[in-house]
PyMOL Python script that loads the backbone (N, CA, C, O; Angstrom):
from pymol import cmd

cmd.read_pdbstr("""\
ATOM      1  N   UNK A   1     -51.503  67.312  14.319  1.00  0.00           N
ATOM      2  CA  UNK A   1     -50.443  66.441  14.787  1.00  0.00           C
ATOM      3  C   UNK A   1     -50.073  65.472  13.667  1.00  0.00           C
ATOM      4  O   UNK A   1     -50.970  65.005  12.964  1.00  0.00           O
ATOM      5  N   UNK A   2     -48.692  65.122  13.449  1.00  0.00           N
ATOM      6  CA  UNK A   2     -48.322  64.427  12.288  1.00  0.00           C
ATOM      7  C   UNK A   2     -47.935  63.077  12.954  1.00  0.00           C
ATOM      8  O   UNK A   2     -47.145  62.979  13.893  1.00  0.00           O
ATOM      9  N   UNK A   3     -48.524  62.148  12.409  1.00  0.00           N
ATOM     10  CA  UNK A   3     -48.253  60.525  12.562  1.00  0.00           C
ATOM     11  C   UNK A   3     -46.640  60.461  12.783  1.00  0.00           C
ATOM     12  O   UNK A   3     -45.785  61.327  12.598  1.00  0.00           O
ATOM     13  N   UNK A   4     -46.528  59.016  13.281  1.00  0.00           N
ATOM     14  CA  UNK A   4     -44.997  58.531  13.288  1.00  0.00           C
ATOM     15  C   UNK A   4     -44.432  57.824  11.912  1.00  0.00           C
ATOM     16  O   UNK A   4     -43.272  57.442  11.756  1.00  0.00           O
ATOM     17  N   UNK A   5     -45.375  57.741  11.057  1.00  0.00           N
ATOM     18  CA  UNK A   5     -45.126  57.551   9.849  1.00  0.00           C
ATOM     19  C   UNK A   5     -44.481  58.323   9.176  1.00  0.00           C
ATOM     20  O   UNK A   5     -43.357  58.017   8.778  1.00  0.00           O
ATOM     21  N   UNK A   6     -45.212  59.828   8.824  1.00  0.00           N
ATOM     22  CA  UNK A   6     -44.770  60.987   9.072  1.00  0.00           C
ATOM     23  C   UNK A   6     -43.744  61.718   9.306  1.00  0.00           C
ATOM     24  O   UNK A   6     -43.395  62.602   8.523  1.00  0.00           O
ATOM     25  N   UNK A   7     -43.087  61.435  10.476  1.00  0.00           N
ATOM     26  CA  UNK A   7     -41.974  61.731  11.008  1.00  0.00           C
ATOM     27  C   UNK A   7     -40.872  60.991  10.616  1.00  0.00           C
ATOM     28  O   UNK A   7     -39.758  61.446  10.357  1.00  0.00           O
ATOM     29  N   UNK A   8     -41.298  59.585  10.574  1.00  0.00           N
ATOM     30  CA  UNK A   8     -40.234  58.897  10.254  1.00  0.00           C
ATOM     31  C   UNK A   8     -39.784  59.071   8.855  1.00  0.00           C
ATOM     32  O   UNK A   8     -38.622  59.098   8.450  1.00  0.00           O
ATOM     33  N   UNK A   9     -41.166  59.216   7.999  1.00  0.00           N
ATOM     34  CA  UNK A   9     -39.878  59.798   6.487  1.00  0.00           C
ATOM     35  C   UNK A   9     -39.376  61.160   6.742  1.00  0.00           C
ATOM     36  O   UNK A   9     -38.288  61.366   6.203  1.00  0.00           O
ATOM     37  N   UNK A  10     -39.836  62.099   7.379  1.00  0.00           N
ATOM     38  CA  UNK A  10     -38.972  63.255   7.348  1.00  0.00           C
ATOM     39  C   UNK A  10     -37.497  62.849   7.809  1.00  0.00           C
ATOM     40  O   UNK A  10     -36.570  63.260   7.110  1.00  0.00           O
ATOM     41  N   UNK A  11     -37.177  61.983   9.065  1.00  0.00           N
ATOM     42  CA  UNK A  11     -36.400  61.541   9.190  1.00  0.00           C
ATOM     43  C   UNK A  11     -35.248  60.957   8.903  1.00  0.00           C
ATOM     44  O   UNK A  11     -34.108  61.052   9.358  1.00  0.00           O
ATOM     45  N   UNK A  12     -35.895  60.152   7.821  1.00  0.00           N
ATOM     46  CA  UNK A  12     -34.999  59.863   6.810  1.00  0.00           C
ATOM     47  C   UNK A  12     -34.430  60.603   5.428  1.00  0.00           C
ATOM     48  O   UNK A  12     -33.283  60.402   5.028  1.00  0.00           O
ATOM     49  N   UNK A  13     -35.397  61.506   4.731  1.00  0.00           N
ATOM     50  CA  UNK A  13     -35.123  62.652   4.099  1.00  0.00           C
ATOM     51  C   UNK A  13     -34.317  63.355   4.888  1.00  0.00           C
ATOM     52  O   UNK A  13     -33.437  63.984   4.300  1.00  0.00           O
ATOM     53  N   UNK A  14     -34.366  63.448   6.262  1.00  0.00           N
ATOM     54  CA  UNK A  14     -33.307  64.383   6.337  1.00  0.00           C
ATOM     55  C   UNK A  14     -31.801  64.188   6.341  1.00  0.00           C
ATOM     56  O   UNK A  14     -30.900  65.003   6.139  1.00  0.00           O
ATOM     57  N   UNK A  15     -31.768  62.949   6.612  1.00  0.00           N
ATOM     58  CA  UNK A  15     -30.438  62.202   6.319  1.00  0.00           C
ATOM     59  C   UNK A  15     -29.980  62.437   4.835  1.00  0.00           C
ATOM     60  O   UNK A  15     -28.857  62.195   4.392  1.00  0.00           O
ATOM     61  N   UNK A  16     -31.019  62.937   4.167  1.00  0.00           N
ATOM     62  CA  UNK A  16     -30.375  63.126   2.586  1.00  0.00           C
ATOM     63  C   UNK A  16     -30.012  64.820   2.092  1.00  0.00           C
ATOM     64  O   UNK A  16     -29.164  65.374   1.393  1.00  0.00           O
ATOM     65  N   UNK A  17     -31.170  65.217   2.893  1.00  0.00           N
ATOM     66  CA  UNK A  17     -30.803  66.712   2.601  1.00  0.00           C
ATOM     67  C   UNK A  17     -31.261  67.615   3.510  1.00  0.00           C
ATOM     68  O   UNK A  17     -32.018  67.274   4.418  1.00  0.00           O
ATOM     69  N   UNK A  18     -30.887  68.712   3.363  1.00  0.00           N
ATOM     70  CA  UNK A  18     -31.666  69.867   4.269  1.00  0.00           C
ATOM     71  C   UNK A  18     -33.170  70.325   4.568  1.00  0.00           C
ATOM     72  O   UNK A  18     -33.789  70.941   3.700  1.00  0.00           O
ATOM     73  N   UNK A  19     -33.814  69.987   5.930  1.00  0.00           N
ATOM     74  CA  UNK A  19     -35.062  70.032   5.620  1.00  0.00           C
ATOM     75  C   UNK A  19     -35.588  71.284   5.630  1.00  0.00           C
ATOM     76  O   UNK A  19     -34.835  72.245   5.789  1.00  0.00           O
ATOM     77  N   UNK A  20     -36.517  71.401   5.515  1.00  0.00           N
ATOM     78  CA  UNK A  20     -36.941  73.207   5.521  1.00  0.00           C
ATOM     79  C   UNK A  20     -37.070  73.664   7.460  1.00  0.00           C
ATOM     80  O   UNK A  20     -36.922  72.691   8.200  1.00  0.00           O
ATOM     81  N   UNK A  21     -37.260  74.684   7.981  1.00  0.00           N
ATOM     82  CA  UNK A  21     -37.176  74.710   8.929  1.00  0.00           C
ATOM     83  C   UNK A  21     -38.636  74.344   9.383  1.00  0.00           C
ATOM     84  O   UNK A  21     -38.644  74.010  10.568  1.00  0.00           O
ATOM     85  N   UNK A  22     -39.678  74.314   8.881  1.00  0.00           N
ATOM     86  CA  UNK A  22     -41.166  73.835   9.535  1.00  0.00           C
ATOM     87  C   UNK A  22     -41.165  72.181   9.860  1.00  0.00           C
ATOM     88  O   UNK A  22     -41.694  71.571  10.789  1.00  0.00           O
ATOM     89  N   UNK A  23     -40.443  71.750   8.845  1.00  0.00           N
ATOM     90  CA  UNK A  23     -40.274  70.210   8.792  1.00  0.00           C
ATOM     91  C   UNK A  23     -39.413  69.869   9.729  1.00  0.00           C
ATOM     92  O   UNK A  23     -39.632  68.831  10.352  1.00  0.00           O
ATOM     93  N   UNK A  24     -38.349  70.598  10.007  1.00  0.00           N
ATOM     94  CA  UNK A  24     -37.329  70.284  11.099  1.00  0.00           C
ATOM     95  C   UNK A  24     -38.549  70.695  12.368  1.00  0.00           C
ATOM     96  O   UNK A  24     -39.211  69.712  12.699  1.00  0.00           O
ATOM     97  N   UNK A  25     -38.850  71.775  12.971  1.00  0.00           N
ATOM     98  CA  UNK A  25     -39.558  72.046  14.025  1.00  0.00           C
ATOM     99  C   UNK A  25     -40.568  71.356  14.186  1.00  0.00           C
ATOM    100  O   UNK A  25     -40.759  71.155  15.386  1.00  0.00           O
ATOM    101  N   UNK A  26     -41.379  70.852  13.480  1.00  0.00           N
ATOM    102  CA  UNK A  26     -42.185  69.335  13.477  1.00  0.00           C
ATOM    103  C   UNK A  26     -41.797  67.995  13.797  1.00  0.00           C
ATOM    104  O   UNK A  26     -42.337  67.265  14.628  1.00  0.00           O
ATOM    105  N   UNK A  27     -40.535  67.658  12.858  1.00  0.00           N
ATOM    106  CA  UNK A  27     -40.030  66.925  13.590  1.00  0.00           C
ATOM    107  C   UNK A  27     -39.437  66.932  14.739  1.00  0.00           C
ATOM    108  O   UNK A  27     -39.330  65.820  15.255  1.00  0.00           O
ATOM    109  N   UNK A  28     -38.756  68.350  15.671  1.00  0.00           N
ATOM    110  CA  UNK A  28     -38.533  68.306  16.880  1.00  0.00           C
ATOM    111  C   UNK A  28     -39.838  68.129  17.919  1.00  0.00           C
ATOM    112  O   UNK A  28     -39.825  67.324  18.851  1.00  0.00           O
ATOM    113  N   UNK A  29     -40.573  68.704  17.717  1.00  0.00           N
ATOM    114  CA  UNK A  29     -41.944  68.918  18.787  1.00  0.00           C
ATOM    115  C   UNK A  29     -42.279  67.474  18.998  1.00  0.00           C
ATOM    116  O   UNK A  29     -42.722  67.194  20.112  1.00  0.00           O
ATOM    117  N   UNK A  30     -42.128  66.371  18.003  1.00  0.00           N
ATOM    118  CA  UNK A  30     -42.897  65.174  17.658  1.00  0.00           C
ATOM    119  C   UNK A  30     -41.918  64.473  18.623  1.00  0.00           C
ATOM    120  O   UNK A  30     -42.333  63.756  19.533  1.00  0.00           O
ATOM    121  N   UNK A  31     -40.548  64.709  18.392  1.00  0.00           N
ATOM    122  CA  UNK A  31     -39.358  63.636  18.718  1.00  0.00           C
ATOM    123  C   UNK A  31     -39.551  64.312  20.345  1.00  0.00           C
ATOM    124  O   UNK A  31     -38.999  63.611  21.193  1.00  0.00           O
ATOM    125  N   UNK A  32     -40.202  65.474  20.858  1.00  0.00           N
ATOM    126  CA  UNK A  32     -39.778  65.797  22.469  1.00  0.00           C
ATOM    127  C   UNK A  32     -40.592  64.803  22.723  1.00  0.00           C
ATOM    128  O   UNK A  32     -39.999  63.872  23.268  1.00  0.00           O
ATOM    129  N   UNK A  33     -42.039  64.565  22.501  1.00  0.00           N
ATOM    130  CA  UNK A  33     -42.991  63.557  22.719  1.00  0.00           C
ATOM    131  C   UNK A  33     -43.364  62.137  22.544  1.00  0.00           C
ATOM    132  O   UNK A  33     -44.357  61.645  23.079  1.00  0.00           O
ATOM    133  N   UNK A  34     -42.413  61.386  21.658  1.00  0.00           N
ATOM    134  CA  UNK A  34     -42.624  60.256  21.155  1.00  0.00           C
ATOM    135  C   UNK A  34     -41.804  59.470  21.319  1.00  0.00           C
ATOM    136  O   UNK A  34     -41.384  59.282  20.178  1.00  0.00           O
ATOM    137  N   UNK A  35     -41.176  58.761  22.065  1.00  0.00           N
ATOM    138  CA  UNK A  35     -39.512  57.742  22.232  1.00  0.00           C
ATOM    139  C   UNK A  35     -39.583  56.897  21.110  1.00  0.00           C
ATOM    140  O   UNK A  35     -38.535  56.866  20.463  1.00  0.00           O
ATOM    141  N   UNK A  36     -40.491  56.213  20.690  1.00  0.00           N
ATOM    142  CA  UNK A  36     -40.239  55.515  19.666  1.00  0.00           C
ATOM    143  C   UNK A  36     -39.641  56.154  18.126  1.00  0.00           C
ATOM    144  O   UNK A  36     -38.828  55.735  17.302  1.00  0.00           O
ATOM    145  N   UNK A  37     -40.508  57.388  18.226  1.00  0.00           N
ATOM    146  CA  UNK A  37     -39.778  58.136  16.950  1.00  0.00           C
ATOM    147  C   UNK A  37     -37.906  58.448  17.113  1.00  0.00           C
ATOM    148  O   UNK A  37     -37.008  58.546  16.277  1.00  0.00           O
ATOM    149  N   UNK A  38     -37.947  58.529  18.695  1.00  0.00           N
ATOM    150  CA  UNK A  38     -36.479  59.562  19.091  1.00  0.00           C
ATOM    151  C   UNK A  38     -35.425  58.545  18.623  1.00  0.00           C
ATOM    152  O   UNK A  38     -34.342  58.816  18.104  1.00  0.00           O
ATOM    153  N   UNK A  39     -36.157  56.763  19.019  1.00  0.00           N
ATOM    154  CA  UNK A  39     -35.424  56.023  18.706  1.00  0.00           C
ATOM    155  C   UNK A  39     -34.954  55.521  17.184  1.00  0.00           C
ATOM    156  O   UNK A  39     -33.979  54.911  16.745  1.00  0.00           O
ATOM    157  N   UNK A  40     -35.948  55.998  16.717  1.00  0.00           N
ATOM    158  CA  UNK A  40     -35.992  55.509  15.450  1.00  0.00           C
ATOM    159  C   UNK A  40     -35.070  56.961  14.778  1.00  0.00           C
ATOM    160  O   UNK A  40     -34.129  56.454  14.166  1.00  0.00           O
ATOM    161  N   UNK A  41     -35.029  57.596  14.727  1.00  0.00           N
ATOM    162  CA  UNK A  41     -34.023  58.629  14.792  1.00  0.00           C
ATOM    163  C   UNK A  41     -32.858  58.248  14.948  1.00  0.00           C
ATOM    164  O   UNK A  41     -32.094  58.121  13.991  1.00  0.00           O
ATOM    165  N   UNK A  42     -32.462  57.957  16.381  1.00  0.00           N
ATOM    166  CA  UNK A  42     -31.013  57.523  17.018  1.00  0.00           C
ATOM    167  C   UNK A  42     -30.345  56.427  16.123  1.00  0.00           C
ATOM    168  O   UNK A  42     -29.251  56.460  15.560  1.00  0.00           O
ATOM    169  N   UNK A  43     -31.295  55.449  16.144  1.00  0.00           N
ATOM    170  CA  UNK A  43     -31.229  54.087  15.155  1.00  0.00           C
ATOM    171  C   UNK A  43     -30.222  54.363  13.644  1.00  0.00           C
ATOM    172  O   UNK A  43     -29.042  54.036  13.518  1.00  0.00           O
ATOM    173  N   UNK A  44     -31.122  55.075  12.568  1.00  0.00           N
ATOM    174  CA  UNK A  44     -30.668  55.643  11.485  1.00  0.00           C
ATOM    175  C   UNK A  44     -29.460  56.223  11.634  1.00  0.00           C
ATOM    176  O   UNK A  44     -28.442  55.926  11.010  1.00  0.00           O
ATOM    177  N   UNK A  45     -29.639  57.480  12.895  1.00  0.00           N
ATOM    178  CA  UNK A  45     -28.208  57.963  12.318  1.00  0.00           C
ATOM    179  C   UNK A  45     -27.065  57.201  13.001  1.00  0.00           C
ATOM    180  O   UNK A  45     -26.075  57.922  13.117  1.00  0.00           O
ATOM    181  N   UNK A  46     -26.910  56.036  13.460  1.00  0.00           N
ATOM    182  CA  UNK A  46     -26.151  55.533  13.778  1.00  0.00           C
ATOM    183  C   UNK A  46     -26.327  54.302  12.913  1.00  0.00           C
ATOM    184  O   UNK A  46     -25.408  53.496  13.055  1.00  0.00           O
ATOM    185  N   UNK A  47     -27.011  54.047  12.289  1.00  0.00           N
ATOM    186  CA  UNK A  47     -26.897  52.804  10.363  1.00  0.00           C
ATOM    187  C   UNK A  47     -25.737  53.997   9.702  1.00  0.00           C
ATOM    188  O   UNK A  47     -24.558  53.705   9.505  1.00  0.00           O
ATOM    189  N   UNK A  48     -26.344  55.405   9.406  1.00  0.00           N
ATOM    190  CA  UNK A  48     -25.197  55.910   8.263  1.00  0.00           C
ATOM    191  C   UNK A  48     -24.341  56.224   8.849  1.00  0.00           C
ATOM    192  O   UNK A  48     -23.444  56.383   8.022  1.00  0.00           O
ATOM    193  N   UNK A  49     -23.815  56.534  10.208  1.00  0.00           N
ATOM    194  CA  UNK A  49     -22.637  56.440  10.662  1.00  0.00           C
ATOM    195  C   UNK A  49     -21.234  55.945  10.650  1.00  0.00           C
ATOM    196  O   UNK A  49     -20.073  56.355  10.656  1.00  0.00           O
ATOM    197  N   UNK A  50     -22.330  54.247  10.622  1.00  0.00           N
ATOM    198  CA  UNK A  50     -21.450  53.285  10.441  1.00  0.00           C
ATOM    199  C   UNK A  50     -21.323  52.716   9.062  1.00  0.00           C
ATOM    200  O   UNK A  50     -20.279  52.333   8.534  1.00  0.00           O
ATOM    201  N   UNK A  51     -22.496  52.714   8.564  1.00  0.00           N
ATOM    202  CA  UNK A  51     -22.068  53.151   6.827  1.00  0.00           C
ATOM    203  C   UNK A  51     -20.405  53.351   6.185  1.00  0.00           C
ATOM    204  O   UNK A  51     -19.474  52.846   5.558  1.00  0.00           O
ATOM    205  N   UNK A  52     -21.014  54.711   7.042  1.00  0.00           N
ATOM    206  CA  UNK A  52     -19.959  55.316   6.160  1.00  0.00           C
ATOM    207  C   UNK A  52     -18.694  55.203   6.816  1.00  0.00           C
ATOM    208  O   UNK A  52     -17.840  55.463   5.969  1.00  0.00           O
ATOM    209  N   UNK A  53     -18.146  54.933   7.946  1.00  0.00           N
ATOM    210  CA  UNK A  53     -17.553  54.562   8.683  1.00  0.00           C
ATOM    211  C   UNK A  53     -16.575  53.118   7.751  1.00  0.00           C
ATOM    212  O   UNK A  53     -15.451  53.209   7.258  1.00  0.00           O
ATOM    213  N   UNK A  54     -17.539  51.835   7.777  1.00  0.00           N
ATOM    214  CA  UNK A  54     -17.280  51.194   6.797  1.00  0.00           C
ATOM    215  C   UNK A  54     -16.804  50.905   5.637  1.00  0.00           C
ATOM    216  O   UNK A  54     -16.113  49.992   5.187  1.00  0.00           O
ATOM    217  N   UNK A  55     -17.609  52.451   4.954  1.00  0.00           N
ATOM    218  CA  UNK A  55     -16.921  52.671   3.141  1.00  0.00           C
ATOM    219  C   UNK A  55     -15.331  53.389   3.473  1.00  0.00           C
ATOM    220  O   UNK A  55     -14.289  53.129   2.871  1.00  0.00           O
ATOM    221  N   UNK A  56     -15.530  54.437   4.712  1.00  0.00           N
ATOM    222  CA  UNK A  56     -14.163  54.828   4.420  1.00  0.00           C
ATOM    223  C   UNK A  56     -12.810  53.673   4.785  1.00  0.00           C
ATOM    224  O   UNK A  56     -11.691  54.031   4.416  1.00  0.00           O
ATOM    225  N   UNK A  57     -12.902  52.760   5.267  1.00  0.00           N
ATOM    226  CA  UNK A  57     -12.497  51.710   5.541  1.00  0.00           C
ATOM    227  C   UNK A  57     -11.408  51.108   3.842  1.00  0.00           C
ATOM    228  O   UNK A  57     -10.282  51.195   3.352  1.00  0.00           O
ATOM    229  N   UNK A  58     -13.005  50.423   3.537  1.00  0.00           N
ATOM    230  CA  UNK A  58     -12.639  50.150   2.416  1.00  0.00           C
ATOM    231  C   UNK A  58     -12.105  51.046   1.729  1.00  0.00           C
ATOM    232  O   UNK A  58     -10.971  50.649   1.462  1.00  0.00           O
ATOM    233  N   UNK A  59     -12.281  52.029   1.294  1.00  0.00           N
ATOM    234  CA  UNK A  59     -11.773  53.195   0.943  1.00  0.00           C
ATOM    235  C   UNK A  59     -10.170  53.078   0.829  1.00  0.00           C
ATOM    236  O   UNK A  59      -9.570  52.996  -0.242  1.00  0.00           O
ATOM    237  N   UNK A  60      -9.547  53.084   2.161  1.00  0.00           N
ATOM    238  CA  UNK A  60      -8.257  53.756   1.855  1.00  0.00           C
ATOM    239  C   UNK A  60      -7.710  52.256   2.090  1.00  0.00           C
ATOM    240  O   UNK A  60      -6.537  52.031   1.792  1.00  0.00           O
ATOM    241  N   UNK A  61      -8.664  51.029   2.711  1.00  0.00           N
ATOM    242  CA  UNK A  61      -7.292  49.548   2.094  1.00  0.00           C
ATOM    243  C   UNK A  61      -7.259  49.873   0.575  1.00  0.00           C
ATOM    244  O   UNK A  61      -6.121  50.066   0.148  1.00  0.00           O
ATOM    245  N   UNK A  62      -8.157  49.965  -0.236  1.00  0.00           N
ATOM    246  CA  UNK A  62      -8.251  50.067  -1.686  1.00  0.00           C
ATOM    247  C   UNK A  62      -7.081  51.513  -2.339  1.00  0.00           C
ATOM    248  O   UNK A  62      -6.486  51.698  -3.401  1.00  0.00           O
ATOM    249  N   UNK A  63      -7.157  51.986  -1.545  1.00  0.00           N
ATOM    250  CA  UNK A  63      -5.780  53.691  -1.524  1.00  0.00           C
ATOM    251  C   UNK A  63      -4.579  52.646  -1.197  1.00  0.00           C
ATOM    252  O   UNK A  63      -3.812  52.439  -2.137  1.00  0.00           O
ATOM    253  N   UNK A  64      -4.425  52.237  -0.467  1.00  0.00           N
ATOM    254  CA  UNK A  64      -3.353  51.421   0.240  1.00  0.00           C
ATOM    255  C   UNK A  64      -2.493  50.759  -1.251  1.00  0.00           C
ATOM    256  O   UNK A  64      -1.396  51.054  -1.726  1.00  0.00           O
ATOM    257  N   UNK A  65      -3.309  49.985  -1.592  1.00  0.00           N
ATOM    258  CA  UNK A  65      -2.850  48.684  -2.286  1.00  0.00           C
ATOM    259  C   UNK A  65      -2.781  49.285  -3.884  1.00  0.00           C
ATOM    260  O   UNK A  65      -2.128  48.737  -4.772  1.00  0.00           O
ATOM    261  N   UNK A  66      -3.508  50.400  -4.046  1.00  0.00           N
ATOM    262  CA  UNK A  66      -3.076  51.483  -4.867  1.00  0.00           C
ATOM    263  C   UNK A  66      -1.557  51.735  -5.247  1.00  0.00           C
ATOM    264  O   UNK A  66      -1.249  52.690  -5.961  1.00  0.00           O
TER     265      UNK A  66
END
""", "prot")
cmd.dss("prot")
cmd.show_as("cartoon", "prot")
cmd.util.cbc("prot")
cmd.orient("prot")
């Protein structure tokens, strides 16, 4: 069984890239069982959401005034 430590960097690696499929199925089995991980999950991808949400913002006032 892999810690929530564990999980939580896969978690976040995966926000960067593709995980392998053992790492993904680990992290699912962990996230059916753990709310705090599921949350901590939910959490993140709704930080880069809005991230990026944000940059594209800025983005096109900065296109705009272009």
């Amino acid at each position: 069984m892999h810690s929530c430590r564990d999980i939580s960097i896969l978690v976040s690696q995966g926000l960067d890239k593709k995980l392998s499929w053992r790492e993904r199925f680990t992290v699912r089995m962990h996230l059916m069982m753990c709310t705090r991980c599921r949350n901590f999950q939910k959490q993140t991808q709704f930080i880069r959401k809005a991230a990026r949400h944000y940059t594209d913002g800025l983005q096109s006032r900065l296109d705009k005034k272009s």
